[in-house]
N, C-alpha and C positions, 0 to 999 in steps of 0.2 A: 627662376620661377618662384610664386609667393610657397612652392612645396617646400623649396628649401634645395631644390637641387637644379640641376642646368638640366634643359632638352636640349637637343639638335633639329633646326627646322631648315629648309630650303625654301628662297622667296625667288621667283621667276619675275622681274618686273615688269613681266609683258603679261602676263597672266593670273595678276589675282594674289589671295592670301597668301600667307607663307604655309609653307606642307610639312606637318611634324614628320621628322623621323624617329627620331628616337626621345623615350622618357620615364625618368625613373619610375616605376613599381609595374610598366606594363610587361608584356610575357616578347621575349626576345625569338628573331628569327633564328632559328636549330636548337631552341630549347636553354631554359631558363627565366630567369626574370631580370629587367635592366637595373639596374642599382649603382650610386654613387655616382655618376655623371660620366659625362664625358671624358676624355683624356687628350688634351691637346686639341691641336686645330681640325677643321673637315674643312678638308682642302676639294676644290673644286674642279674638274678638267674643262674644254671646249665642248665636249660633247654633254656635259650639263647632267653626268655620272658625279657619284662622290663615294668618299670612301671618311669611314671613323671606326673611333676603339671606344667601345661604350662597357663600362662598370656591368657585373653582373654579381647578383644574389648569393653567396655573400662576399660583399666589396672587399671587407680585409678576412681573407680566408685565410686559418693560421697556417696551414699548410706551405702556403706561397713565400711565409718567413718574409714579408716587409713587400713583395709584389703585390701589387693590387690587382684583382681578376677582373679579369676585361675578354669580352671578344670582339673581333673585326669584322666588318659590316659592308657592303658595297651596295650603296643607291643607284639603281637606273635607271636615267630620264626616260625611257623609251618602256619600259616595265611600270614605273610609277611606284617601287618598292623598295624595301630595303631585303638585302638575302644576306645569310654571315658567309664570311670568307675564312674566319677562325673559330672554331668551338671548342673554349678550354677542354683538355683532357681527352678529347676525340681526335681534333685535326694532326694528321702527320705531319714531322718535322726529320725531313730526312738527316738520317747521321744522330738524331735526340732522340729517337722514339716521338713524343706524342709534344707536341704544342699546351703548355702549362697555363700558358697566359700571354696575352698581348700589349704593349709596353705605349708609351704615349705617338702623336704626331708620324702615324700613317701617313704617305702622300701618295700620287698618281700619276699615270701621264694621261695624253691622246689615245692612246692603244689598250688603256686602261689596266695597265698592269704596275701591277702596287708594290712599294717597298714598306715593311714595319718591320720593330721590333720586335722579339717573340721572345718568351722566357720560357729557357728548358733547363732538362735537371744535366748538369755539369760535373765537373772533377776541377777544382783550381781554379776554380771563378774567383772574380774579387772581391763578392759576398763573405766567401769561406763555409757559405751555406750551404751548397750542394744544387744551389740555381744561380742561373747564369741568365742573361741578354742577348743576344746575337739578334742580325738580320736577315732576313729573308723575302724573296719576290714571291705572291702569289698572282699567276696568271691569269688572263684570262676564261682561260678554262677552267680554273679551281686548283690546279696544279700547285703545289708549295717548292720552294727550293730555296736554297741556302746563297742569301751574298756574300757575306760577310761571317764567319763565324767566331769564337772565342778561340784563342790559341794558334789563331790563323797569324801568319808574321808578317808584321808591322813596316810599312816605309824605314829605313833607317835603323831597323831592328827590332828584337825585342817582339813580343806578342801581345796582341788584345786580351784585354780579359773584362773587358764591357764596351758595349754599342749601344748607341740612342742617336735619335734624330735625322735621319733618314730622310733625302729627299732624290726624287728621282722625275730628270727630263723625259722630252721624248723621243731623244735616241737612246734611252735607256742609262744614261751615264748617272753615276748615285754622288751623291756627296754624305755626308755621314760625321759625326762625331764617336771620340775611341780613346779609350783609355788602357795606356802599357803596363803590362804587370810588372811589380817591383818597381815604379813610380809613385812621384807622392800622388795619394790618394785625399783630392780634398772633398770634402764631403757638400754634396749639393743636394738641396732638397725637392727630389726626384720618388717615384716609386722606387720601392726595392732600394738595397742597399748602393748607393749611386755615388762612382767617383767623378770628379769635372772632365769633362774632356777635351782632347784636342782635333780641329777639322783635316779630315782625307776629305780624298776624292777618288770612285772607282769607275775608271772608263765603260763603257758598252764591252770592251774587250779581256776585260779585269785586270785592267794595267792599276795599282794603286800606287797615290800620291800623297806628301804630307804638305799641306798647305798652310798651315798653323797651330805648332806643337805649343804646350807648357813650356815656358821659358825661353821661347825663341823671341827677337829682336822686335817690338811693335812699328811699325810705320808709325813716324811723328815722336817717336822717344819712347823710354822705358822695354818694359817685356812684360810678354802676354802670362798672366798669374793664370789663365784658362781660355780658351776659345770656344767657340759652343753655338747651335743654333744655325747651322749654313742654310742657306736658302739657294735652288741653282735654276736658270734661266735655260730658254735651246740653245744659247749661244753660248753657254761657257762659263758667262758670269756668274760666280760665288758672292753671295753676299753671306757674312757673319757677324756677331757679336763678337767681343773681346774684353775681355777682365783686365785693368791693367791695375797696378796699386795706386790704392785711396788716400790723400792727405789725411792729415792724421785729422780724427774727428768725422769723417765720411766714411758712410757705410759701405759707396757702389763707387767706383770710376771707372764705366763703359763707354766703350765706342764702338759704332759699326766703320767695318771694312768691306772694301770691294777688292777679291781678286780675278785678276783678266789676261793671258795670254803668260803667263809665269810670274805675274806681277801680281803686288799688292800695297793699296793704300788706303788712305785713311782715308771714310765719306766724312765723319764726324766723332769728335772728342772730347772728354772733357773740358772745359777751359774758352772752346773755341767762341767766339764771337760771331752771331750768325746772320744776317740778311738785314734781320729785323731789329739789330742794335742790341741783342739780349743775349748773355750769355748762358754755355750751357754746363749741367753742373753732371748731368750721366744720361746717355741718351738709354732709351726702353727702360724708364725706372720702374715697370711691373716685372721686366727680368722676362718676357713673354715671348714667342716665338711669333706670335699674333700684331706683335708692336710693330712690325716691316716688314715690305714687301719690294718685290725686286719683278721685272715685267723683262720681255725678250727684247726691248730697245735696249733694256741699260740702264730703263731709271729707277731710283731708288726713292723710297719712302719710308720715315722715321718719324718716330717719338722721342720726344726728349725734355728733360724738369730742366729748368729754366733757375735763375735767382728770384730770389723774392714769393717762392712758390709758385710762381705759377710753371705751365706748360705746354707746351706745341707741337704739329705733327708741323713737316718738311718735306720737300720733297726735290731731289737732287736729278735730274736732268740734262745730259746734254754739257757734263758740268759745271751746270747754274744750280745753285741752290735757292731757293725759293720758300718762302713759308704759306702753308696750306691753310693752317687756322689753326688755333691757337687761346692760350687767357687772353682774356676780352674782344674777340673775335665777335663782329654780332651776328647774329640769323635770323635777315628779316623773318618776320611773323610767329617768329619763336622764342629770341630773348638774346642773353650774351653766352660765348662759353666762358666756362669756369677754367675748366681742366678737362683735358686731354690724355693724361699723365698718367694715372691708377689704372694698375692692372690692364686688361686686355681692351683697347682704346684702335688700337690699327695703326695701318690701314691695309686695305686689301686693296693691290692694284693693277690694274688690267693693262692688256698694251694697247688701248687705245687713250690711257692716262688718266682713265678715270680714279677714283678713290673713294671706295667704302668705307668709313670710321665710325665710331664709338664718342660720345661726347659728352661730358656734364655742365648743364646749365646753369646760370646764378642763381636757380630757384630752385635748385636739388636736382631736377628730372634729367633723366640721360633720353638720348635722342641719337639715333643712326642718320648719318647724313650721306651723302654721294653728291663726289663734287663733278662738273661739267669735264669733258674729255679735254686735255691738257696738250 
């Protein structure tokens, strides 16, 4: 916004404007004021509810030692409102005492029950500050409870001692990023004191699994320097990011992966050569959890910087890959794109194959597109 900070709005395209939720300086549902933006994505369920982690007054409280204060929010289409789900320093966090702050990239299901990030005050965290990360489901009732917590043990050993990224279907199964104590800790530029992590997966039944640790074997060659960013479908499907090492001179060399049925492979990678004759040089070059999206067919949708500058979203189906648009892509009655690439671009995608993105024109202007069902 020209304020200088991001709102959250909800657009119904059967219905009219888009509907603010939430924006910086106005007074927050359970008291406070909104401040500093958003955190991560506002994920959306079927029933046209949403859930976010919105900056509150003040953003960097020194209290929180490097966490940024945030509460959690649930919109419902049926209410028209937004109500919090999390109120720093009030909301209970069983086993922590009190709920401190709420960390990025809240999601939801159908049944409308949330997994986020929560930051409470710890012993042995990987801050060494005396706050810590953990996950938690808040229900629909308003109910809080613990999924994941720090010092909780780990797939293969060893114990967590930070959680981020959270995503949860609607049989309630979580996928999750975690980081092992006494691991190297490389440092990502996250709220809070923030190690990289590697993807689990926690059944509806809290069976967990490690799907892709630091230093395990990449599909396609090399090993994973970090994993991060899972995305999970009703059926199973894991889509994530992966860090692999950079030729010398490059800053980023990621790929997205798809794991399915105890498998895992590579959707796209550096290097590879794509549909459209162009190669690709790291796909989600904003490093965004907003850059892909993963639908309950299975298909897949990416960003990726290209040679020569430019860049293109994808979209892998069915396994055909495909390009969606892209530099120089035109739109009738609007111009050519430019880029696709910077920062949070998309796409959002639905399982009837449609695609929400993000796009910069050759004239400067960015422009939200939505492509025809696929």
């Amino acid at each position: 916004m020209t304020l200088g900070r991001d709102a959250v709005f909800l657009m119904d395209l059967r219905s009219g404007p888009p509907r603010l939720l939430a924006r910086a300086g106005l007074a927050a549902p359970g008291g406070g004021w909104w401040d500093g933006g958003v955190l991560g994505c506002t994920p959306l369920n079927d029933s046209g509810d949403a859930v976010f982690a919105y900056g509150l007054k003040p953003f960097e409280a020194a209290e929180l030692k490097g966490f940024a204060k945030a509460g959690l929010y649930r919109y419902s289409r049926a209410r028209r409102e937004a109500s919090p789900v999390v109120v720093p320093g009030v909301t209970a966090a069983p086993g922590f005492g009190v709920l401190q702050s709420v960390g990025q990239h809240p999601t939801l299901n159908r049944t409308g029950e949330v997994v986020f990030p929560g930051v409470v005050q710890v012993t042995g965290a990987s801050s060494g500050r005396g706050l810590g990360q953990a996950l938690f489901f808040a229900h629909p009732s308003g109910a809080v409870v613990k999924a994941v917590a720090l010092g909780d043990v780990a797939p293969g050993g060893g114990v967590f001692d930070y959680l981020v990224n959270p995503w949860i279907n609607d049989a309630g199964d979580v996928a999750f990023g975690g980081h092992i104590a006494g691991e190297e800790c490389i440092s990502v530029p996250l709220f809070g004191p923030a190690c990289a992590e590697s993807i689990y997966f926690r059944t509806a039944g809290r069976v967990l699994r490690s799907i892709a640790h630091q230093g395990d074997l990449a599909p396609g060659g090399g090993a994973f320097r970090w994993a991060w960013g899972p995305v999970l479908n009703n059926a199973g499907h894991l889509v994530f990011m992966g860090e692999l090492p950079p030729p010398t001179g490059v800053g980023a060399a990621r790929g997205i992966f798809l794991h399915n049925g105890g498998t895992t492979l590579a959707i796209a990678r550096p290097g590879d050569i794509m549909p459209d004759g162009r190669k690709i040089l790291t796909v989600n070059p904003g490093s965004i959890m907003g850059n892909y999206s993963l639908n309950d067919r299975g298909d897949v949708c990416f960003t990726a910087a290209l040679e020569n500058g430019e860049s293109a979203l994808y979209l892998r189906s069915h396994r055909t890959m495909e390009l969606v648009a892209g530099t120089g892509t035109g739109i009738p009655g609007l111009g050519t794109i430019s880029s696709v690439g910077d920062l949070i671009h998309g796409g959002a995608l639905n399982n009837r194959g449609k695609i929400l993105f993000w796009a910069i024109l050759g004239d400067g202007n960015g422009v939200l597109l939505l492509t025809p069902p696929r």
